[in-house]
N, CA and C atoms as an extended XYZ file, in Angstrom:
456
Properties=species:S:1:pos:R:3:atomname:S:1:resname:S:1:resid:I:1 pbc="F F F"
N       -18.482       -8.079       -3.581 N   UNK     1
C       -17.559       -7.218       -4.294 CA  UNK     1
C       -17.746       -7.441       -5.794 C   UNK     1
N       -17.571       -5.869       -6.388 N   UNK     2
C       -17.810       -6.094       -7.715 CA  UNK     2
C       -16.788       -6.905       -8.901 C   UNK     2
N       -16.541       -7.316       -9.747 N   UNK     3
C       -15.747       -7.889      -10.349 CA  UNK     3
C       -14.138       -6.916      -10.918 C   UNK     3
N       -14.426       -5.870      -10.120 N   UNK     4
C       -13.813       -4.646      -10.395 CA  UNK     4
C       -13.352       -3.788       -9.276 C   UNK     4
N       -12.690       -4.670       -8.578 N   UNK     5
C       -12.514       -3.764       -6.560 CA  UNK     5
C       -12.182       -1.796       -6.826 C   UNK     5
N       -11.687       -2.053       -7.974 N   UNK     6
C       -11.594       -0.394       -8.514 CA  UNK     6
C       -12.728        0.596       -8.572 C   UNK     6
N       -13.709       -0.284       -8.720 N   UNK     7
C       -15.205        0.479       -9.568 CA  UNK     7
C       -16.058        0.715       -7.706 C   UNK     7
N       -15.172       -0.096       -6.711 N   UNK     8
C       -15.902        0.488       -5.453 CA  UNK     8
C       -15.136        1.511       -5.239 C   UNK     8
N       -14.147        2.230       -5.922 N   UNK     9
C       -13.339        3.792       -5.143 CA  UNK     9
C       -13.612        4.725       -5.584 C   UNK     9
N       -13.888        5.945       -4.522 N   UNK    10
C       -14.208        7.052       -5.734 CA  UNK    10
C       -13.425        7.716       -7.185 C   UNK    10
N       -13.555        7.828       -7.477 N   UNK    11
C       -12.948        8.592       -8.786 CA  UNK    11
C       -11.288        9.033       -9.011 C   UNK    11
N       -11.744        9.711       -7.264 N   UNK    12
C       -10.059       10.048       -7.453 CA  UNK    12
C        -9.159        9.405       -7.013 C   UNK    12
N        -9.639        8.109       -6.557 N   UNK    13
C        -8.615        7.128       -6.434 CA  UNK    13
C        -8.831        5.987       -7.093 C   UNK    13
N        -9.339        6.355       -8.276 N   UNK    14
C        -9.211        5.224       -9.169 CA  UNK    14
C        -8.433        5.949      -10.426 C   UNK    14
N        -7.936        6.608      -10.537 N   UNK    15
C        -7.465        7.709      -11.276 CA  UNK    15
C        -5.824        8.281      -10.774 C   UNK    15
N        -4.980        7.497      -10.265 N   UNK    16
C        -4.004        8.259       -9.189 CA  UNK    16
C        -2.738        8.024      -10.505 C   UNK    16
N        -2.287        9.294      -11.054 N   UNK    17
C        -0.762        9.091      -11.591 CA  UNK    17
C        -0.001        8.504      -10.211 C   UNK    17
N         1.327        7.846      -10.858 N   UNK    18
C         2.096        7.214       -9.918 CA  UNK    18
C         3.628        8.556       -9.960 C   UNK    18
N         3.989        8.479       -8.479 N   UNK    19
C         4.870        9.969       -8.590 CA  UNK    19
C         5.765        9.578       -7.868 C   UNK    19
N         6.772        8.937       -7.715 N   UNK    20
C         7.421        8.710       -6.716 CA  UNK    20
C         8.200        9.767       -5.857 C   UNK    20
N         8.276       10.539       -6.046 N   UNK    21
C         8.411       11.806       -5.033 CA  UNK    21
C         7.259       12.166       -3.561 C   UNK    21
N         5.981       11.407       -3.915 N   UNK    22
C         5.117       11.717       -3.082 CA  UNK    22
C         4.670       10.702       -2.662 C   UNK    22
N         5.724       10.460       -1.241 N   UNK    23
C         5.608        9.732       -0.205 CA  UNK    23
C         4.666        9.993        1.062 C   UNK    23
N         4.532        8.772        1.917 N   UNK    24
C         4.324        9.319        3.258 CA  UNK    24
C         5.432       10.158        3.846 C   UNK    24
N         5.016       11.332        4.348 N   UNK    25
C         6.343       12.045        5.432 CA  UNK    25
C         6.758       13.285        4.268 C   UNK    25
N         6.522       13.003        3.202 N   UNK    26
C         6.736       14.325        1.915 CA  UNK    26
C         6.056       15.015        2.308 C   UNK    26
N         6.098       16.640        1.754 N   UNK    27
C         6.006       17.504        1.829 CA  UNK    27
C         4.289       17.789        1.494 C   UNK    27
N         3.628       18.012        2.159 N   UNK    28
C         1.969       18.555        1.007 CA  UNK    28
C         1.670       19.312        0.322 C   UNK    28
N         1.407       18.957       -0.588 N   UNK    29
C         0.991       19.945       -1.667 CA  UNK    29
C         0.011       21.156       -0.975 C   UNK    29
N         0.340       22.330       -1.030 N   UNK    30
C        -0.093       23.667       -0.431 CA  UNK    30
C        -1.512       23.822       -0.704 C   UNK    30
N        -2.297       23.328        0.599 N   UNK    31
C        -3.623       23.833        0.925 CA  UNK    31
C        -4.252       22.165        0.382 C   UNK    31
N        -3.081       21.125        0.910 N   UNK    32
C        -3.732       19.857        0.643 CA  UNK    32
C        -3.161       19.482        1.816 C   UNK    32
N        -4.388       17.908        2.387 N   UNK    33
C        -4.244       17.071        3.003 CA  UNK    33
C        -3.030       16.060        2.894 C   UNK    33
N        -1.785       16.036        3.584 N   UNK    34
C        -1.099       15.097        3.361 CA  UNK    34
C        -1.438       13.342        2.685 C   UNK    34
N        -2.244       13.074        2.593 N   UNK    35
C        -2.931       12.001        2.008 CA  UNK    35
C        -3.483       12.129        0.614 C   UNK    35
N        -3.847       13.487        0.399 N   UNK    36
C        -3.874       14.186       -1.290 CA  UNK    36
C        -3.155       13.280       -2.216 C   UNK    36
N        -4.140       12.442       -2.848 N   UNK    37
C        -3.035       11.806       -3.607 CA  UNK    37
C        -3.711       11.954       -5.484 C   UNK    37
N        -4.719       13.429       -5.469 N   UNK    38
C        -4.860       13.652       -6.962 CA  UNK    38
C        -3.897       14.340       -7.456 C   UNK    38
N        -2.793       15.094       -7.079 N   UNK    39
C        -1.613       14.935       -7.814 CA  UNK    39
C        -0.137       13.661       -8.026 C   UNK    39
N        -0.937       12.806       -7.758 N   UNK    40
C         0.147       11.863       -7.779 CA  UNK    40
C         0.241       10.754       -6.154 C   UNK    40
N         1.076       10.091       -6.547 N   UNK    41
C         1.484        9.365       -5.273 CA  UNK    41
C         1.954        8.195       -5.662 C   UNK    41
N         3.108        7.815       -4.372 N   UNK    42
C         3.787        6.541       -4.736 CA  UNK    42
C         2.910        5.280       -4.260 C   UNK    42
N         3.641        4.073       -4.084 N   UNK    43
C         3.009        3.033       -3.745 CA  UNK    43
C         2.274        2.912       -2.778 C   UNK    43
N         2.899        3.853       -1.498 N   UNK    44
C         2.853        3.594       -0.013 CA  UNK    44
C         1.630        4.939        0.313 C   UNK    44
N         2.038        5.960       -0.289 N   UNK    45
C         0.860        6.858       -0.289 CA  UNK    45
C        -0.413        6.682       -0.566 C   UNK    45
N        -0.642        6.179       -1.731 N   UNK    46
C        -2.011        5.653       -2.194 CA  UNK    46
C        -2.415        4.646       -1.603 C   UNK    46
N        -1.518        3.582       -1.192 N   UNK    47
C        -2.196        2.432       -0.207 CA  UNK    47
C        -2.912        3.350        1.167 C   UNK    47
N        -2.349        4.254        1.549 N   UNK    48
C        -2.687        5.103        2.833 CA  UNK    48
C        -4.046        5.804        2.641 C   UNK    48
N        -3.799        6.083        1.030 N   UNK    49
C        -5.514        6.991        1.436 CA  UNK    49
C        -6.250        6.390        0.649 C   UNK    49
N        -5.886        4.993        0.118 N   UNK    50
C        -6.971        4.186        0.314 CA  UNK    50
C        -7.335        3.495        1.753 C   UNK    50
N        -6.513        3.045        2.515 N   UNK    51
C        -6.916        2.730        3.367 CA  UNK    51
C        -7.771        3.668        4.542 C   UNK    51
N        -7.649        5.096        4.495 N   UNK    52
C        -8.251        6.434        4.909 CA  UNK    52
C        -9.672        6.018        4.062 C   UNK    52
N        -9.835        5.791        3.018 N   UNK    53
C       -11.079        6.011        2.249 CA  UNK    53
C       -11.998        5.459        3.188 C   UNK    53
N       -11.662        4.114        3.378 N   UNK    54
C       -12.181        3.356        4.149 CA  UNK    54
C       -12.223        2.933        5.954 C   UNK    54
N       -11.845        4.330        6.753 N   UNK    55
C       -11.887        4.789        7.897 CA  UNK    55
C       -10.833        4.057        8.344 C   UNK    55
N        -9.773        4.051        7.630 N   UNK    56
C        -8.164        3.525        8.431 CA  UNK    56
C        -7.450        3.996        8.435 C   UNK    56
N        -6.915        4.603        9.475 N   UNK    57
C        -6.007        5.672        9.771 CA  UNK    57
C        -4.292        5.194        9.473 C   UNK    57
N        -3.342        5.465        8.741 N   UNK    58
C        -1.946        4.860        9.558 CA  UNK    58
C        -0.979        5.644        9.338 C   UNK    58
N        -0.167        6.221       10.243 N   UNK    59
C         0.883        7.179        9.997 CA  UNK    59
C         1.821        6.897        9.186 C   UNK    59
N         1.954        8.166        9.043 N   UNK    60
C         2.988        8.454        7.587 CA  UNK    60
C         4.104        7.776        7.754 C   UNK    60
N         4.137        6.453        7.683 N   UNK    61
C         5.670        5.298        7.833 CA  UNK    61
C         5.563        4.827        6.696 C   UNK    61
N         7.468        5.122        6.177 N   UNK    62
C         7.878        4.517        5.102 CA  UNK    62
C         7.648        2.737        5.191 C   UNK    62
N         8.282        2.399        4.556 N   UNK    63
C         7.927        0.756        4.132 CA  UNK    63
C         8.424       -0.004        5.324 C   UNK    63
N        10.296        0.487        5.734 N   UNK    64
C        10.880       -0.385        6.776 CA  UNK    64
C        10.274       -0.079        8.465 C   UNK    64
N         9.540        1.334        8.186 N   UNK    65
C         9.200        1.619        9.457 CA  UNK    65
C         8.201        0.791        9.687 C   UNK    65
N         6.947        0.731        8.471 N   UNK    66
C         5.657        0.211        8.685 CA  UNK    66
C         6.142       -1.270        8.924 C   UNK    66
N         6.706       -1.811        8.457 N   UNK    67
C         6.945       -3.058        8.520 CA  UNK    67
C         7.462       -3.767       10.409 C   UNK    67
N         8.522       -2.653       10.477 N   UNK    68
C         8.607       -2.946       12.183 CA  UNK    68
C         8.026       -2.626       12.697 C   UNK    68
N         6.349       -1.581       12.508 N   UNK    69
C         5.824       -1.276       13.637 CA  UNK    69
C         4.747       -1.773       14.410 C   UNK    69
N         4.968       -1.477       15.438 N   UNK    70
C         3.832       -2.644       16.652 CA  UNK    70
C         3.160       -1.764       17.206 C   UNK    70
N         2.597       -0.539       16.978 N   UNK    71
C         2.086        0.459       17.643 CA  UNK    71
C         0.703        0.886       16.576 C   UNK    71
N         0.604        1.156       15.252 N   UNK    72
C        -0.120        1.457       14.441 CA  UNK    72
C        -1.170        0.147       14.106 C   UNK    72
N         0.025       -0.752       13.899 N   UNK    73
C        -0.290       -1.899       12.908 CA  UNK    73
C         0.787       -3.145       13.418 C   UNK    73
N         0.002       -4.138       13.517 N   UNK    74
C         0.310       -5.804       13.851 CA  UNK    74
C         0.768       -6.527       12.319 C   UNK    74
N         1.346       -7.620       12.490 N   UNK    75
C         1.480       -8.306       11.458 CA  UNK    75
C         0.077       -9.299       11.278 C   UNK    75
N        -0.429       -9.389        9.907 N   UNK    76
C        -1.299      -10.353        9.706 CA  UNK    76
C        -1.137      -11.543        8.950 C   UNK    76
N        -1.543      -12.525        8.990 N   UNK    77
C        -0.975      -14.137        8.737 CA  UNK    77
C        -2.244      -14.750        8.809 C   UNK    77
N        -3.362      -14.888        7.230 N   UNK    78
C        -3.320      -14.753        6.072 CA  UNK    78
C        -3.303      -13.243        6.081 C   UNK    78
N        -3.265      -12.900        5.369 N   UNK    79
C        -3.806      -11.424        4.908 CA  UNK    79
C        -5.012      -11.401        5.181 C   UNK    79
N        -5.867      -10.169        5.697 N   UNK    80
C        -7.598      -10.196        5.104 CA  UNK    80
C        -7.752       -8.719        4.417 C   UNK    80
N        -8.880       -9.076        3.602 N   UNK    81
C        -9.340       -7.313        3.101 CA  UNK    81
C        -8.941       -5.871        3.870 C   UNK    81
N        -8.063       -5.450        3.154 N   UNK    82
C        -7.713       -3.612        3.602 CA  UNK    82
C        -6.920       -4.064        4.090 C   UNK    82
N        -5.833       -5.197        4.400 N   UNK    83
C        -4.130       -5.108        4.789 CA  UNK    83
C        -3.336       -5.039        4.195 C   UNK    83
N        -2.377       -3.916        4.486 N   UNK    84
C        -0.771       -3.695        3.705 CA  UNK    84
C        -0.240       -5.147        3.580 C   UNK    84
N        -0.148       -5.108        2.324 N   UNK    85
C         1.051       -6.179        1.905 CA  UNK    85
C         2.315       -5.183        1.427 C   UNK    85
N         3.467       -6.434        1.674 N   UNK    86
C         4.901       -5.588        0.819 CA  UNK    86
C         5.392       -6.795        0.191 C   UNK    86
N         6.106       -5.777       -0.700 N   UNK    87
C         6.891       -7.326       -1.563 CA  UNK    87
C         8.242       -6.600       -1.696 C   UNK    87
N         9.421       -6.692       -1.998 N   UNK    88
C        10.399       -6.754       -2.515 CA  UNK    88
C        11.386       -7.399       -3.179 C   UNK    88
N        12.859       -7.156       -3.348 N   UNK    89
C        13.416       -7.934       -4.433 CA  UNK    89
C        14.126       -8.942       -3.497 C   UNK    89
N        13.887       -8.723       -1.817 N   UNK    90
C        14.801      -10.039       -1.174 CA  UNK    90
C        15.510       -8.653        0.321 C   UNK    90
N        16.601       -8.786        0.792 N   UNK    91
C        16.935       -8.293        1.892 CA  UNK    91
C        17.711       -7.063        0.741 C   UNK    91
N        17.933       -6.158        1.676 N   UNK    92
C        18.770       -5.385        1.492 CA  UNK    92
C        20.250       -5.060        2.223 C   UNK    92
N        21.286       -5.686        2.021 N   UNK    93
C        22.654       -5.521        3.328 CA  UNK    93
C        22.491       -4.031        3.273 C   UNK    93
N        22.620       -4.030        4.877 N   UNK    94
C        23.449       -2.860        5.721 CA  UNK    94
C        21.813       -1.681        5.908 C   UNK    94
N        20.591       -2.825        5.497 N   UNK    95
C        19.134       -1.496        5.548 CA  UNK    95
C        18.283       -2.648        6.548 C   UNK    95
N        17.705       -2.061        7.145 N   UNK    96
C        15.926       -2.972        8.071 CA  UNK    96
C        15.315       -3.722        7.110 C   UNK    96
N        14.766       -4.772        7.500 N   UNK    97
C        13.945       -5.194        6.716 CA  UNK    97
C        12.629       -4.552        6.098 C   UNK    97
N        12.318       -4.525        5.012 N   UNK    98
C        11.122       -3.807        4.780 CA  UNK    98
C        11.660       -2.135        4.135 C   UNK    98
N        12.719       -2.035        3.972 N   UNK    99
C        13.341       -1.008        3.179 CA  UNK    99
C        13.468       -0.989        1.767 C   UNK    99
N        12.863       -0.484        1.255 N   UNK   100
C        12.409       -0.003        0.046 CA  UNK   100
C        11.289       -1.198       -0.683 C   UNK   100
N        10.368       -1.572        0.379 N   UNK   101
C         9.529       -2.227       -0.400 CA  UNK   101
C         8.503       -2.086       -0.896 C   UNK   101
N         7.276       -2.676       -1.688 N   UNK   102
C         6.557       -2.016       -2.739 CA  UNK   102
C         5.154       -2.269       -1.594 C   UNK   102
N         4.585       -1.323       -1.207 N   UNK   103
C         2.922       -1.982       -0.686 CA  UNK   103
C         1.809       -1.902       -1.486 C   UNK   103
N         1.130       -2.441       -0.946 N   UNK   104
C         0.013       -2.285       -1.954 CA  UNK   104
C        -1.265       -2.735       -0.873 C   UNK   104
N        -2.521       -2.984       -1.186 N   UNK   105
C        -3.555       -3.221       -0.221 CA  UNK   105
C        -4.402       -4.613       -0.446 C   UNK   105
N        -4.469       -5.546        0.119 N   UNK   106
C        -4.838       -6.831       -0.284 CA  UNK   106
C        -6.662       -6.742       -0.170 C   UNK   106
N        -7.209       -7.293       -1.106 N   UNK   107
C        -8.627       -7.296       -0.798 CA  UNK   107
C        -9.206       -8.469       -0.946 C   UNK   107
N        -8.443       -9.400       -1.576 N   UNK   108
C        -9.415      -10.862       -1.606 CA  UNK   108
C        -8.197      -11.605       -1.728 C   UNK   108
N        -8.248      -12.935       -1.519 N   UNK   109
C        -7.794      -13.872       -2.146 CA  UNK   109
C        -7.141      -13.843       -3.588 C   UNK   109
N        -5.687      -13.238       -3.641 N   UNK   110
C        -5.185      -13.524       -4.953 CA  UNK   110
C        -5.399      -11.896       -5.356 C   UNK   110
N        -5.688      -11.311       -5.067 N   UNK   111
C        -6.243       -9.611       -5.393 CA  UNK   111
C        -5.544       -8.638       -4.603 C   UNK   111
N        -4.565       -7.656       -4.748 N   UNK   112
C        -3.808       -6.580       -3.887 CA  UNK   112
C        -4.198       -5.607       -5.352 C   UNK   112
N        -4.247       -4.195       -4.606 N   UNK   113
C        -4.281       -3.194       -5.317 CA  UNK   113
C        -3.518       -2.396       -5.153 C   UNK   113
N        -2.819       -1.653       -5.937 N   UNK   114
C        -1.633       -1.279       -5.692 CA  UNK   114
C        -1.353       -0.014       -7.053 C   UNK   114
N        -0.432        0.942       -6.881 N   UNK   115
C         0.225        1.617       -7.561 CA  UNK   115
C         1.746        1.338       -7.800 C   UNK   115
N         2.143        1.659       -9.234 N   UNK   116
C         3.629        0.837       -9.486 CA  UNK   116
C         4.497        2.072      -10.579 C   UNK   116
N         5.155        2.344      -10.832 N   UNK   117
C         5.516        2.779      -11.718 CA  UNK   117
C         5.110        2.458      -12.939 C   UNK   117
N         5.416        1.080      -12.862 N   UNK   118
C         4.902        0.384      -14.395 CA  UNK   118
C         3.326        0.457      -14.988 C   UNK   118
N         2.877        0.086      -14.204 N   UNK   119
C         1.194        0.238      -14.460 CA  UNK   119
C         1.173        1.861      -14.795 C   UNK   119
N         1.704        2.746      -13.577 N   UNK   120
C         0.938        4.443      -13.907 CA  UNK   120
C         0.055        4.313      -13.649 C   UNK   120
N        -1.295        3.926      -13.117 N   UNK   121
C        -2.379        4.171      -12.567 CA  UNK   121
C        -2.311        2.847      -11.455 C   UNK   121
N        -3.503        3.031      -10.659 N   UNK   122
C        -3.968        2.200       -9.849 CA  UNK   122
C        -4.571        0.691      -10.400 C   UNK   122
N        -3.774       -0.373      -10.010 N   UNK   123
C        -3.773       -1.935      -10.633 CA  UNK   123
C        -4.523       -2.691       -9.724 C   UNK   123
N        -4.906       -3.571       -9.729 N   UNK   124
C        -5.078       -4.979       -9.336 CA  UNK   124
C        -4.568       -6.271       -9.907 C   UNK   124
N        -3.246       -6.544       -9.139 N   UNK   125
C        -3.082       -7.436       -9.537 CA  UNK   125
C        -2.625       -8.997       -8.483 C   UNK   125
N        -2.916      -10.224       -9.122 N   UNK   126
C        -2.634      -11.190       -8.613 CA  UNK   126
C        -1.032      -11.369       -7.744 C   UNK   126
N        -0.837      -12.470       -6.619 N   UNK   127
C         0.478      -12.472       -6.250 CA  UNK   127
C         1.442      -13.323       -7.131 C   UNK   127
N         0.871      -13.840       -8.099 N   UNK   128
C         1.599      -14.524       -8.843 CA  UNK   128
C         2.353      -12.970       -9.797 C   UNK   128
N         1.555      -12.545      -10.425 N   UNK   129
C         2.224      -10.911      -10.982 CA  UNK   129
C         3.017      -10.594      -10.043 C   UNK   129
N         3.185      -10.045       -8.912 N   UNK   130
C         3.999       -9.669       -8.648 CA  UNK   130
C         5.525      -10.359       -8.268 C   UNK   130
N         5.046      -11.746       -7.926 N   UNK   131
C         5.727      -13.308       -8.035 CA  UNK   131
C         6.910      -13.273       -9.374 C   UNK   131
N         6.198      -12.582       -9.959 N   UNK   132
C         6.880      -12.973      -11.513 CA  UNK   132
C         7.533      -11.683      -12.016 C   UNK   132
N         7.951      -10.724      -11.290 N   UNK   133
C         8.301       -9.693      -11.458 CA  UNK   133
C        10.026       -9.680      -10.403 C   UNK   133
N        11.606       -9.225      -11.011 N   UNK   134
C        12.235       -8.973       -9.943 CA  UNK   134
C        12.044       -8.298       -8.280 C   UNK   134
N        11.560       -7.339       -8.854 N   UNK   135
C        11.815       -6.312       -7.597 CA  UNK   135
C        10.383       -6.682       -6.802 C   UNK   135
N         9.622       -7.474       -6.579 N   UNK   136
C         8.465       -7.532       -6.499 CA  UNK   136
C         8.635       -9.215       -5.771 C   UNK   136
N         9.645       -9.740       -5.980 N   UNK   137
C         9.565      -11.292       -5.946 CA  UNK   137
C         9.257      -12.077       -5.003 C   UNK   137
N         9.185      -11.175       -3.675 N   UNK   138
C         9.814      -11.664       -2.310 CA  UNK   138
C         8.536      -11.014       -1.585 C   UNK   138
N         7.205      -12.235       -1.101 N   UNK   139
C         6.345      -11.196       -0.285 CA  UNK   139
C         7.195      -11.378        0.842 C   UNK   139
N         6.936      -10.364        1.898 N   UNK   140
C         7.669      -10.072        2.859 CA  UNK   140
C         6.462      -10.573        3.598 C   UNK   140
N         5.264       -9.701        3.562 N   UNK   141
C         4.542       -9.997        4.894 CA  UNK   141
C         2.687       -9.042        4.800 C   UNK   141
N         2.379       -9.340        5.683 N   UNK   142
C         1.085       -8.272        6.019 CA  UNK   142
C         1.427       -7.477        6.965 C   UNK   142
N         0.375       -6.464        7.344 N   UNK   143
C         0.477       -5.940        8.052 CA  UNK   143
C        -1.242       -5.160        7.873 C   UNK   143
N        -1.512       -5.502        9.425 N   UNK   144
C        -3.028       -4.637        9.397 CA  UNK   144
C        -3.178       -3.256       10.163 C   UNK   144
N        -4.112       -2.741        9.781 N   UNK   145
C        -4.464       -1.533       11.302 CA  UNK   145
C        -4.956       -1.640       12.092 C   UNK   145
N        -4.072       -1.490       13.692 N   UNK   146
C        -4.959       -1.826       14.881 CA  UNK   146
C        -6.395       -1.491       14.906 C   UNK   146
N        -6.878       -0.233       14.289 N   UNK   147
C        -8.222        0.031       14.398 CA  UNK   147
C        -9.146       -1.292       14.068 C   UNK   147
N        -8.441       -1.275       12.981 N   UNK   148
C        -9.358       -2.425       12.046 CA  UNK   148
C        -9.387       -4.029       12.524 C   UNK   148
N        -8.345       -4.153       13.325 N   UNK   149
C        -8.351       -5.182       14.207 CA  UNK   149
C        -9.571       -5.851       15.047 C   UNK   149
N        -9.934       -4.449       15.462 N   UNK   150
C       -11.253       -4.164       16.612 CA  UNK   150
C       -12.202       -5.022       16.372 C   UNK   150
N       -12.199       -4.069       14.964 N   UNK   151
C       -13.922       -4.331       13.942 CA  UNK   151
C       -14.051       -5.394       13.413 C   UNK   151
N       -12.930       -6.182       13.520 N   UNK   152
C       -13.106       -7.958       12.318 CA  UNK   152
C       -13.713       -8.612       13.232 C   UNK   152
């Protein structure tokens, strides 16, 4: 891997405004692929079609869904390359775990890529960054794609 996990994506996903309106399960932009994420996309979207870039399929589940689900995607414990990570600010009373949390896509050791509000484009950053951030403070967990399970 290059010193630049960015400089392996094509163009238009190294390039993604951050939109938080354009979720998984949102609406598609007319005469686009729900995964379309050159007009924008939130955290959880762009983790998705990056993980599509790279022949991984995972349905359109928000954060608390992806997080409980055992049908798409297993939990992983370390992380390896191309697994959803989430982080958040800690539990939420009276919501699932994994409700409203931030994903992003882990690729090495110390390396998740991710879209944020703050950044506005597509980041790489360490878990200590996100460590050191409120809403961000709390990794929750991995999570891989059964497909990708297969192939390791």
């Amino acid at each position: 891997m290059t010193s630049d996990p960015l400089s392996r994506l094509p163009a238009a996903l190294r390039d993604v405004p951050y939109a938080g309106a354009r979720h998984p399960g949102a609406p598609p932009l007319p005469g686009r692929h729900p995964y379309d994420v050159t007009q924008g996309a939130n955290c959880q979207l762009y983790a998705y079609a990056v993980l599509r870039h790279f022949g991984r399929e995972v349905p359109p589940l928000r954060s608390a869904e992806l997080w409980a689900d055992t049908v798409a995607t297993v939990r992983a414990e370390p992380p390896g390359p191309l697994d959803l990570v989430l982080f958040d600010a800690g539990a939420v009373p009276g919501q699932p775990a994994g409700y409203g949390a931030h994903v992003g896509v882990h690729l090495a050791p110390d390396r998740v890529l991710h879209l944020c509000r703050e950044a506005g484009r597509p980041a790489v950053w360490s878990y200590a960054d996100f460590a050191g951030r409120t809403r961000y403070v709390r990794f929750l967990g991995a999570k891989r794609v059964r497909d990708a399970a297969v192939s390791r």
